[in-house]
OpenMM code with the backbone's topology and positions (N, CA, C; nanometers):
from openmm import Vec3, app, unit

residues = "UNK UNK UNK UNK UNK UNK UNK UNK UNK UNK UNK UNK UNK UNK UNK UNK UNK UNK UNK UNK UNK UNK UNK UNK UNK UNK UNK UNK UNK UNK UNK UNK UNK UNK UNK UNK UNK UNK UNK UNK UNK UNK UNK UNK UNK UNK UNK UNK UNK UNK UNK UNK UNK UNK UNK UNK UNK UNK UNK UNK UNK UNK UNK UNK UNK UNK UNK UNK UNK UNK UNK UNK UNK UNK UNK UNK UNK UNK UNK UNK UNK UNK UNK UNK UNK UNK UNK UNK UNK UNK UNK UNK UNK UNK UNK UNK UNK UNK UNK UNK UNK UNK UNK UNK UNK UNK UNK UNK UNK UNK UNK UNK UNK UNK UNK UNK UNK UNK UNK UNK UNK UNK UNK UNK UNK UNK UNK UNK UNK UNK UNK UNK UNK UNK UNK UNK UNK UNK UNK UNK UNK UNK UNK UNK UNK UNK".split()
positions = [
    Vec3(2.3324, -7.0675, -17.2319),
    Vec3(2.3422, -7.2095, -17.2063),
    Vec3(2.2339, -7.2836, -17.2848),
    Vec3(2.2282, -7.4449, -17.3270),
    Vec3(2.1004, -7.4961, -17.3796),
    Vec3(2.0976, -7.5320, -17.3104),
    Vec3(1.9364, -7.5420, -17.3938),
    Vec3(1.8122, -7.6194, -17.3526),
    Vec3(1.8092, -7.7247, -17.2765),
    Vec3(1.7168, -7.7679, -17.1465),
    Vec3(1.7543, -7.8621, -17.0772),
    Vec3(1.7010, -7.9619, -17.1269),
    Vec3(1.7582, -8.1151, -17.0894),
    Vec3(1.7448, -8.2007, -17.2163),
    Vec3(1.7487, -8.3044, -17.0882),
    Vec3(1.6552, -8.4459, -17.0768),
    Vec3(1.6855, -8.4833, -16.9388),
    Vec3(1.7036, -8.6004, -17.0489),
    Vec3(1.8632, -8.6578, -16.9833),
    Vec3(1.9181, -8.7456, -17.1012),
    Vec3(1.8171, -8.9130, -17.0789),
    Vec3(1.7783, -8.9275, -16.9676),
    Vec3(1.6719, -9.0684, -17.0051),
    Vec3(1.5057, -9.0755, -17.0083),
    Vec3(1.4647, -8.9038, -17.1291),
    Vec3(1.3564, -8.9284, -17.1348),
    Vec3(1.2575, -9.0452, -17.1917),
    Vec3(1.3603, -9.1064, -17.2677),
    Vec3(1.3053, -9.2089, -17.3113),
    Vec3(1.2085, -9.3145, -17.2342),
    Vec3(1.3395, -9.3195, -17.1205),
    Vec3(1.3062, -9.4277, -17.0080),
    Vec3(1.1831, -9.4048, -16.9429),
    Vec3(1.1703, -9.2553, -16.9319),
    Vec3(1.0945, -9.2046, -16.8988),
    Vec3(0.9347, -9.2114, -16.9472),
    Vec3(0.9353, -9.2015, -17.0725),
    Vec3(0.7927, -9.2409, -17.2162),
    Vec3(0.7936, -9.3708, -17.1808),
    Vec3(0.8796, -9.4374, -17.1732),
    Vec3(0.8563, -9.5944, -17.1992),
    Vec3(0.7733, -9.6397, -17.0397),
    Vec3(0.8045, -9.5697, -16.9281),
    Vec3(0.7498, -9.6197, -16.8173),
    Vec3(0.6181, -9.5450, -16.8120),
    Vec3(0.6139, -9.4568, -16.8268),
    Vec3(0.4584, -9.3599, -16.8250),
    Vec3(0.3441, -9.4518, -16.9387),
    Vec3(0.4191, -9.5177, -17.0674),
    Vec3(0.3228, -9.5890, -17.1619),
    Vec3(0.3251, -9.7144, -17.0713),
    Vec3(0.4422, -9.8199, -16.9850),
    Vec3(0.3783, -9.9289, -16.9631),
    Vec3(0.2859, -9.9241, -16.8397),
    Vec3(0.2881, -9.8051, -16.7400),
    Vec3(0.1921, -9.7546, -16.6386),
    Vec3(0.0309, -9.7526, -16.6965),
    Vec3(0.0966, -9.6561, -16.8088),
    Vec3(-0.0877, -9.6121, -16.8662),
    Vec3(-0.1037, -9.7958, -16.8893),
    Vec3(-0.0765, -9.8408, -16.9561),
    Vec3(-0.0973, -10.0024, -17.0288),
    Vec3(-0.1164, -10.1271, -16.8965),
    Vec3(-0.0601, -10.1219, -16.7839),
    Vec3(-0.0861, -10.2080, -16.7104),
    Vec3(-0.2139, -10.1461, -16.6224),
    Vec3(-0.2566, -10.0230, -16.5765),
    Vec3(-0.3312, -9.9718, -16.5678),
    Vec3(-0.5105, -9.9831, -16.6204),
    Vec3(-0.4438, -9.9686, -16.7170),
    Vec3(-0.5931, -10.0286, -16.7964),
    Vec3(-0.5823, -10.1510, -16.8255),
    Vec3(-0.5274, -10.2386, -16.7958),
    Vec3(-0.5409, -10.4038, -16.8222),
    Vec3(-0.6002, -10.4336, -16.6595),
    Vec3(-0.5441, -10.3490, -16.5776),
    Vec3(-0.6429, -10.3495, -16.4243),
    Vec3(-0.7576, -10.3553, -16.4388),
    Vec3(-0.8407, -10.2097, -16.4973),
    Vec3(-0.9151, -10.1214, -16.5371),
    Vec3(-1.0298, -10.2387, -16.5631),
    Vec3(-0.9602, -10.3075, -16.6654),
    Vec3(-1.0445, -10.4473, -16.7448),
    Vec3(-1.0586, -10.5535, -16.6875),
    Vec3(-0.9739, -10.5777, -16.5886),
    Vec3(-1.0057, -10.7150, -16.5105),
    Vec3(-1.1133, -10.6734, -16.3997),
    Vec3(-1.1207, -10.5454, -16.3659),
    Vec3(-1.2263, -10.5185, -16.2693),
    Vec3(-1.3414, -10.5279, -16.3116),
    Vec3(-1.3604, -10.4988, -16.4193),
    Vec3(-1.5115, -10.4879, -16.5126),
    Vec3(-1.5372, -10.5725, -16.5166),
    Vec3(-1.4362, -10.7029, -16.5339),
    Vec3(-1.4750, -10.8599, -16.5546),
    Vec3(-1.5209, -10.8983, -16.4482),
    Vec3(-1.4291, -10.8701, -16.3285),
    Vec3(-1.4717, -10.9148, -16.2020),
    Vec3(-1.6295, -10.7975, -16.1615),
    Vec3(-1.6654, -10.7545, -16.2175),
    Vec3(-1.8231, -10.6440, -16.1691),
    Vec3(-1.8900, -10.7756, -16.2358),
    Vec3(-1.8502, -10.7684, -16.3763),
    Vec3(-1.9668, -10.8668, -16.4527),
    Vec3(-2.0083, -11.0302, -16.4283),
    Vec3(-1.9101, -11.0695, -16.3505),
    Vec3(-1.9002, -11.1839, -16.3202),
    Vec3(-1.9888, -11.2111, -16.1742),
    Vec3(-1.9572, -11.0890, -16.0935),
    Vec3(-2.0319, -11.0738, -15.9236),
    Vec3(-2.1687, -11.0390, -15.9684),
    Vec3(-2.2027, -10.9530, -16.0594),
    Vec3(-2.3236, -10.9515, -16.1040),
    Vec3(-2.3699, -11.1129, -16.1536),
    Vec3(-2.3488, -11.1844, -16.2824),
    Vec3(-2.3769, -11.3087, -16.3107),
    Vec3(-2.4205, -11.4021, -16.1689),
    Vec3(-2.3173, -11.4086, -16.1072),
    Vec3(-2.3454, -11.4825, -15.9363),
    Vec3(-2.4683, -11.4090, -15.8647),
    Vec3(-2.4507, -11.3301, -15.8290),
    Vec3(-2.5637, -11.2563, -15.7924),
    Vec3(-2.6899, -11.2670, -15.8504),
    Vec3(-2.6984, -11.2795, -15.9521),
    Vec3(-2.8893, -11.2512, -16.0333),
    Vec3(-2.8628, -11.4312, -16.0120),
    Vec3(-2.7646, -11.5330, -16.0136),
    Vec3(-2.8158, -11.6657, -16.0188),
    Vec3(-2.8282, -11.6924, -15.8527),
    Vec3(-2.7753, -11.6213, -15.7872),
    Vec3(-2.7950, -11.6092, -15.6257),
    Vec3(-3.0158, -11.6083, -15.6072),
    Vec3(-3.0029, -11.5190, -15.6876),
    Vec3(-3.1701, -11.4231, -15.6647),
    Vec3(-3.2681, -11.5423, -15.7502),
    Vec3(-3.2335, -11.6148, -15.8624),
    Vec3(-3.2800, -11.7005, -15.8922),
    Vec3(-3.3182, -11.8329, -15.8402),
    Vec3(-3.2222, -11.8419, -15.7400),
    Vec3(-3.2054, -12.0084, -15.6500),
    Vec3(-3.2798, -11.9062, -15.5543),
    Vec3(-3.2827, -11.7964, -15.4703),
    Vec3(-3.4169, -11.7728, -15.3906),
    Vec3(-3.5107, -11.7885, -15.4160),
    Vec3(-3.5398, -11.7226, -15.5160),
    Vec3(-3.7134, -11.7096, -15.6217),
    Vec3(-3.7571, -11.8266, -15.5844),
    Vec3(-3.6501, -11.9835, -15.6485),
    Vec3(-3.6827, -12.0823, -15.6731),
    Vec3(-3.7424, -12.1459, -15.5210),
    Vec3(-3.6888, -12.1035, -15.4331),
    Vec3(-3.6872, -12.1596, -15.2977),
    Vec3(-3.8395, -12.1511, -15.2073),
    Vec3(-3.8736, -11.9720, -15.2160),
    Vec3(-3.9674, -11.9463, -15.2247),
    Vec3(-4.0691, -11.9905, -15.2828),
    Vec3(-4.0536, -11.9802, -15.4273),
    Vec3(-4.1788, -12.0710, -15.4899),
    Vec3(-4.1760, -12.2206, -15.4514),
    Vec3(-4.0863, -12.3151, -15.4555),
    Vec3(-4.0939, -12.4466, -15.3908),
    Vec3(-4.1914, -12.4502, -15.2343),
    Vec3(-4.1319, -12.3486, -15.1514),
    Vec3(-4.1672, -12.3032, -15.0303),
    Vec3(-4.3442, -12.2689, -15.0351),
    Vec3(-4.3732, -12.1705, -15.1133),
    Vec3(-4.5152, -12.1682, -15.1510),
    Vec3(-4.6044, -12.2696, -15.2541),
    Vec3(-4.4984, -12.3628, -15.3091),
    Vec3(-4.6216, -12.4781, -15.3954),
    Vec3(-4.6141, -12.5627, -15.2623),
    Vec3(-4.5024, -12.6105, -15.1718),
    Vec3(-4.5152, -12.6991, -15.1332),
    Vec3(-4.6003, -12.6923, -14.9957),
    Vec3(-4.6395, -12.5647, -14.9301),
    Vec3(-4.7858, -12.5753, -14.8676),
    Vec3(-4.9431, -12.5832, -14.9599),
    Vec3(-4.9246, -12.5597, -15.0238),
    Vec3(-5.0449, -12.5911, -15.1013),
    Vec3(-5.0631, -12.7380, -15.1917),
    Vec3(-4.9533, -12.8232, -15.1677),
    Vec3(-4.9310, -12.9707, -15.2436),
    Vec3(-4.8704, -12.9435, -15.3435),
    Vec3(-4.7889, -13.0642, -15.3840),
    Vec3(-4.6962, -13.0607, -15.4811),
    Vec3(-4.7112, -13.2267, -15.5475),
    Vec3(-4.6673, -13.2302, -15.6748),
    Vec3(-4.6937, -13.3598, -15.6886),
    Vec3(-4.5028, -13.4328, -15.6886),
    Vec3(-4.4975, -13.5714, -15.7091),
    Vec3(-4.3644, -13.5451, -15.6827),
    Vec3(-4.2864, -13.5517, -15.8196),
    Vec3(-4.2910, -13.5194, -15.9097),
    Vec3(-4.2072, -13.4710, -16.0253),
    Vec3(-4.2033, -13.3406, -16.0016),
    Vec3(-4.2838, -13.2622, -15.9497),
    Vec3(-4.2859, -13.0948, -15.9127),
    Vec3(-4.1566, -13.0605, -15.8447),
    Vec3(-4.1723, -13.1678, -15.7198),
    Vec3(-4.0811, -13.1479, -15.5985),
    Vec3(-3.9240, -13.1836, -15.6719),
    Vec3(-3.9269, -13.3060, -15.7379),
    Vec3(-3.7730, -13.3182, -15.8032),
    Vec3(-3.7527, -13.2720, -15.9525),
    Vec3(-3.8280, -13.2139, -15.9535),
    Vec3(-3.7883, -13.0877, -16.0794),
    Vec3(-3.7134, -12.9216, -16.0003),
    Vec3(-3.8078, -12.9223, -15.8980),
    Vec3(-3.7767, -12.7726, -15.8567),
    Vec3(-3.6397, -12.8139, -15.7569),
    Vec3(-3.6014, -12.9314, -15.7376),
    Vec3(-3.4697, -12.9755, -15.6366),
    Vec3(-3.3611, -12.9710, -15.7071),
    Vec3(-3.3668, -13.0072, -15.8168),
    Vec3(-3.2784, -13.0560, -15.8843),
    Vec3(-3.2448, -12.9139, -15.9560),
    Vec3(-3.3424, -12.8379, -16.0178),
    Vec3(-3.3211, -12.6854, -16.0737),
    Vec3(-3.2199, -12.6252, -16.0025),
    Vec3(-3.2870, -12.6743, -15.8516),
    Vec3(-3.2193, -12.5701, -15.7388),
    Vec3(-3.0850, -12.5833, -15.6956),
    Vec3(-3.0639, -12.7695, -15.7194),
    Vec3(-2.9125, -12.8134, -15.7361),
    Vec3(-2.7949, -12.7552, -15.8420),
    Vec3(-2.8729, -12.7385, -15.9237),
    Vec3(-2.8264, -12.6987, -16.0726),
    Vec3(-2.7553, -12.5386, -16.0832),
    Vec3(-2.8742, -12.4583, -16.0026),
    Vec3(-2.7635, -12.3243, -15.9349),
    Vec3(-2.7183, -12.3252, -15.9073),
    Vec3(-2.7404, -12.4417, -15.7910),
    Vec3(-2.6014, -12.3814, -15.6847),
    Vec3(-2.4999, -12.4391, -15.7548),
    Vec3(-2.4606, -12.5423, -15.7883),
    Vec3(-2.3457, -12.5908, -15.8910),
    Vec3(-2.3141, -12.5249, -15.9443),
    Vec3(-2.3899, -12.4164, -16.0119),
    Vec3(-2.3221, -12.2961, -16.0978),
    Vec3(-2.2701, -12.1929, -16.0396),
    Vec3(-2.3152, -12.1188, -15.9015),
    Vec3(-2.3001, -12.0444, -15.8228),
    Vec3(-2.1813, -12.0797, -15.7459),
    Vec3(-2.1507, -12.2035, -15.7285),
    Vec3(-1.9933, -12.2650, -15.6892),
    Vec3(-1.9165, -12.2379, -15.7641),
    Vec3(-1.9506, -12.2751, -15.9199),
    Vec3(-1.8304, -12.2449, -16.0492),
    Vec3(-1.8570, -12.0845, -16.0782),
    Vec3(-1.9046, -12.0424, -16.0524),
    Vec3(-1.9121, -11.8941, -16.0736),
    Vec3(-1.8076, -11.8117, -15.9394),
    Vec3(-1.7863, -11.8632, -15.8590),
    Vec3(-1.6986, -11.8077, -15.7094),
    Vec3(-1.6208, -11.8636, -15.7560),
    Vec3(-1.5862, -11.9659, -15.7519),
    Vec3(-1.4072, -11.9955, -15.8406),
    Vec3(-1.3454, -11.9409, -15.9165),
    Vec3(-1.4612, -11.8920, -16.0510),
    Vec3(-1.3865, -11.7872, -16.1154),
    Vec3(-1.3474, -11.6686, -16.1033),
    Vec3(-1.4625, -11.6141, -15.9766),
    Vec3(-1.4415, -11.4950, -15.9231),
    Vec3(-1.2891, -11.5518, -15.8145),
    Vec3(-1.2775, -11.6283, -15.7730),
    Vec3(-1.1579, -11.6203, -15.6863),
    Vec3(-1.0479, -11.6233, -15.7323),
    Vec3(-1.0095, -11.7124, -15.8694),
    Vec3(-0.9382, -11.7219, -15.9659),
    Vec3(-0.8949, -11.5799, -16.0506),
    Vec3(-0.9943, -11.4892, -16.0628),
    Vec3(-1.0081, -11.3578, -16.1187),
    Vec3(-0.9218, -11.2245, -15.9971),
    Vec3(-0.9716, -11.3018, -15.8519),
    Vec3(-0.9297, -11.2008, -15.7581),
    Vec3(-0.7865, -11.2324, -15.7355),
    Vec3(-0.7209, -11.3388, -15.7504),
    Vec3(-0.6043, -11.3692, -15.7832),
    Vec3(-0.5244, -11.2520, -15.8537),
    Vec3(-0.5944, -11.3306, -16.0283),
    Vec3(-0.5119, -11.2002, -16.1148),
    Vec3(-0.4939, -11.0779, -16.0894),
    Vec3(-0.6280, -11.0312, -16.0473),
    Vec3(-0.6121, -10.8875, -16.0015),
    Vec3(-0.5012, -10.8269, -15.8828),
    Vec3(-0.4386, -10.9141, -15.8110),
    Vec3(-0.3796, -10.9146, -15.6740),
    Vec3(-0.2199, -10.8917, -15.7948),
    Vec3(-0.2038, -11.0089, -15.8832),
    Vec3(-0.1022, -10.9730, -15.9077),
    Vec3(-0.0809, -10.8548, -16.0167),
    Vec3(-0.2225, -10.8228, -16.0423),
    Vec3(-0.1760, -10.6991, -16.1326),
    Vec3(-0.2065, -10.5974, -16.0865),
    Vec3(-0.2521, -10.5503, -15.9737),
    Vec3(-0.1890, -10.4781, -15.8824),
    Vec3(-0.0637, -10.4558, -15.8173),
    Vec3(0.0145, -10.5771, -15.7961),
    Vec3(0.1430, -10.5368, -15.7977),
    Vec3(0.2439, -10.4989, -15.9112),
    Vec3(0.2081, -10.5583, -16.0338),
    Vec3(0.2661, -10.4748, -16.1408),
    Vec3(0.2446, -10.3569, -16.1749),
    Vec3(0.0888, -10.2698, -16.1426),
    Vec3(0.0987, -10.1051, -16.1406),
    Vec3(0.1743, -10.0647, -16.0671),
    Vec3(0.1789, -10.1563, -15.9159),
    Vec3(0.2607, -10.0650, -15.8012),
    Vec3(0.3845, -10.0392, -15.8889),
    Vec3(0.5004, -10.1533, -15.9494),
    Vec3(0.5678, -10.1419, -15.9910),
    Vec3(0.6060, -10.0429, -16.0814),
    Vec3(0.5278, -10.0678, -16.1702),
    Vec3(0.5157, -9.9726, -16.2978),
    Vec3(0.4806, -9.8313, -16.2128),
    Vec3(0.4258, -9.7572, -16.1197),
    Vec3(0.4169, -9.6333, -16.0824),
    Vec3(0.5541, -9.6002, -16.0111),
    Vec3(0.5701, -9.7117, -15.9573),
    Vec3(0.7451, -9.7064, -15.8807),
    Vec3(0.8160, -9.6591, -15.9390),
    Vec3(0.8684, -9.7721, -16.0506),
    Vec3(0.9771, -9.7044, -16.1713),
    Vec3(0.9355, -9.5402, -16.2761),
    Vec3(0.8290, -9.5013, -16.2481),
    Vec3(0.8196, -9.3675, -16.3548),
    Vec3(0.8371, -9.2891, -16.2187),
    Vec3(0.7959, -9.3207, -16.1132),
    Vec3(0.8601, -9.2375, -16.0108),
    Vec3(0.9811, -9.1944, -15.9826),
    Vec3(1.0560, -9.3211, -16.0136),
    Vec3(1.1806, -9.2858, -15.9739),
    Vec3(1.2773, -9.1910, -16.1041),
    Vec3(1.1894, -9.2392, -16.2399),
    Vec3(1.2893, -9.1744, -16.3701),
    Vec3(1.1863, -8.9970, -16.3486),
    Vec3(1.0859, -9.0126, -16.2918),
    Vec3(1.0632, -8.8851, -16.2470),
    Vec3(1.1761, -8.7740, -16.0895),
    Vec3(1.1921, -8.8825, -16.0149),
    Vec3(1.2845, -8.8333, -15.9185),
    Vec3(1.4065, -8.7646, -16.0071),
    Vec3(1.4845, -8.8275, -16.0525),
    Vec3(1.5763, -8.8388, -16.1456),
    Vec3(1.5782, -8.6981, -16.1920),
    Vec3(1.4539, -8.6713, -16.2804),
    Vec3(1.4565, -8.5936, -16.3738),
    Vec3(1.4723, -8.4728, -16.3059),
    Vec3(1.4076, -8.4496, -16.1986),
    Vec3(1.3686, -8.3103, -16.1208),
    Vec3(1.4984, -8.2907, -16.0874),
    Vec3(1.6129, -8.3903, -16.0313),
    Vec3(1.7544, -8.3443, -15.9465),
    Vec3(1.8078, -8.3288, -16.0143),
    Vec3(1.8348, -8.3759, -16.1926),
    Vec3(1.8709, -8.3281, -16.3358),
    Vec3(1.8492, -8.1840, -16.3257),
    Vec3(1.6959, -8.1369, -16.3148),
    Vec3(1.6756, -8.0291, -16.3845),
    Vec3(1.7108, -7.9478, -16.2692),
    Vec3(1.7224, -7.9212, -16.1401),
    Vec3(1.7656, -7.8640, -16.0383),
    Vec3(1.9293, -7.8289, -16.0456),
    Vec3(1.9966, -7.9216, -16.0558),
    Vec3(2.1145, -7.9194, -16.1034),
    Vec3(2.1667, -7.8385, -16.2473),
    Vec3(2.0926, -7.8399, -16.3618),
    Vec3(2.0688, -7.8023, -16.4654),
    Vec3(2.0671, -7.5931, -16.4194),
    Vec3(1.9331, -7.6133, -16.3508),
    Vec3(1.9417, -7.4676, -16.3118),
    Vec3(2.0222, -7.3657, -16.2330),
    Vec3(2.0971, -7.4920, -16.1853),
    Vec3(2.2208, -7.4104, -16.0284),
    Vec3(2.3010, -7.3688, -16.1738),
    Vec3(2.3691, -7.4627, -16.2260),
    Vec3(2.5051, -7.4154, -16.3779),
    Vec3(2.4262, -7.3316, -16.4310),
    Vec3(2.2975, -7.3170, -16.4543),
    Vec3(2.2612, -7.2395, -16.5394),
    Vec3(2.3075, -7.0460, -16.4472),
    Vec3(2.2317, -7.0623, -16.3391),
    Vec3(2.2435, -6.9588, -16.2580),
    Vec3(2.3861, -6.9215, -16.2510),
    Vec3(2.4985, -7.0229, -16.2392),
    Vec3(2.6297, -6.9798, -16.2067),
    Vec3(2.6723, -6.9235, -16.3120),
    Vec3(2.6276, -6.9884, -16.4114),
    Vec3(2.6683, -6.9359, -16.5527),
    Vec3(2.6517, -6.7830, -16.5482),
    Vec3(2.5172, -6.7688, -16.5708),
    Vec3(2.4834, -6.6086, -16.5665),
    Vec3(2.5649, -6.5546, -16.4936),
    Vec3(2.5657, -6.5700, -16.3876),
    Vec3(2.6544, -6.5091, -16.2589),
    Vec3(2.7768, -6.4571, -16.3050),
    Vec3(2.8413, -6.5502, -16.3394),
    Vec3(2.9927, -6.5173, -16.4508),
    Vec3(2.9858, -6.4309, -16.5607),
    Vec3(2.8968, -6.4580, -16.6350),
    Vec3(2.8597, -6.4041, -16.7538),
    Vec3(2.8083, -6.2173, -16.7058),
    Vec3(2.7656, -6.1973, -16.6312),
    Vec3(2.7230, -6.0858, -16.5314),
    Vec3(2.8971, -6.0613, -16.4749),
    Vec3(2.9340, -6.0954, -16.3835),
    Vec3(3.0811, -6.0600, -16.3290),
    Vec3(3.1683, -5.9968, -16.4502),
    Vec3(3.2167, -6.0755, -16.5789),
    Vec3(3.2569, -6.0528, -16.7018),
    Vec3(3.2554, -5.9404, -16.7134),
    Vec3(3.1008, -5.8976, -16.7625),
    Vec3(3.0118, -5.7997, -16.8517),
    Vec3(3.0732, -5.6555, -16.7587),
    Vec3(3.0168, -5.6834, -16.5833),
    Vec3(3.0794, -5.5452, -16.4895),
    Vec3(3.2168, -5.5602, -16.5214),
    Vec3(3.2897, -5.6304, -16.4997),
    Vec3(3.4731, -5.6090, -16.4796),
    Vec3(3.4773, -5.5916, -16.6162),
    Vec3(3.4270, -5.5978, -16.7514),
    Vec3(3.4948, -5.5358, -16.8508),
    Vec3(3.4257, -5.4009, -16.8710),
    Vec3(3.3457, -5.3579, -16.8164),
    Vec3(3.2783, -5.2408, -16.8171),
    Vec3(3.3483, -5.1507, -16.7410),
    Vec3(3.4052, -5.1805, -16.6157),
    Vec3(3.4496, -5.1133, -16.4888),
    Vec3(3.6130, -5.0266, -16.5186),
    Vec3(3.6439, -5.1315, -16.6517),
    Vec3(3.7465, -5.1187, -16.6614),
    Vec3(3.7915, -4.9959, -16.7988),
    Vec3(3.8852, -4.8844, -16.7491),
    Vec3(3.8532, -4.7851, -16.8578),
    Vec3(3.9484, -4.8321, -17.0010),
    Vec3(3.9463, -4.8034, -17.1026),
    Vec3(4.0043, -4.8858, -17.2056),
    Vec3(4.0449, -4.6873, -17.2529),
] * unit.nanometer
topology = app.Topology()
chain = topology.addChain("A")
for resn in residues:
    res = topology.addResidue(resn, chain)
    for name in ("N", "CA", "C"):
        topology.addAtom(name, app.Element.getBySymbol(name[0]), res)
């Protein structure tokens, strides 16, 4: 009998490459979203610093350009630290929906994987029956005296 041949391997390459490919476009939005929670974070630790030090000039006197320099700095983070969570929320978005396109994409190679196995299961029963016959043949023309 030939070779088993699972007639939609194609379908098959084509879903395993757009898996690997949406996969790592995940892969990359997470890194963005690390680098971005980091960015927020060190400007998080900066508007403390700042707070603290305001906190420690301003028991020891401050003059008042000191005081609305270090207010306004401190305004100036957090304004950024607002636009910095938007993008992170905006980012956690994308990621939500490209998570459902891996699900997808693992779905469909699943299923041209289901496929393939009840192909090749099937493949092996004819194959077995085959022999079987091919064996029956071989005894009944053997059995038989000529």
């Amino acid at each position: 009998m030939k070779k088993f041949v699972f007639s939609m391997e194609k379908v098959l390459d084509y879903s395993t490459h757009l898996q690997k490919s949406e996969k790592e476009i995940l892969a990359g939005m997470r890194h963005e979203h690390d680098h971005l929670c980091e960015k927020r974070d060190g400007l998080k630790a900066a508007r403390c610093g700042l707070r603290d030090e305001y906190s420690e000039k301003s028991s020891k006197g401050m003059t008042v350009k000191e005081i609305e320099a270090i207010l306004t700095y401190m305004e100036e983070l957090q304004t950024r630290i607002t636009a910095q969570e938007k993008v992170i929320d905006a980012l956690n978005a994308q990621i939500e929906r490209q998570i459902k396109k891996v699900l997808k994409a693992n779905k469909e190679k699943r299923s041209m994987e289901i496929l393939r196995d009840r192909q090749l299961v099937l493949y092996e029963a004819a194959t077995r029956k085959e022999n079987e016959r091919v064996i029956d043949e071989f005894v009944i023309s053997r059995g038989t005296p000529a």
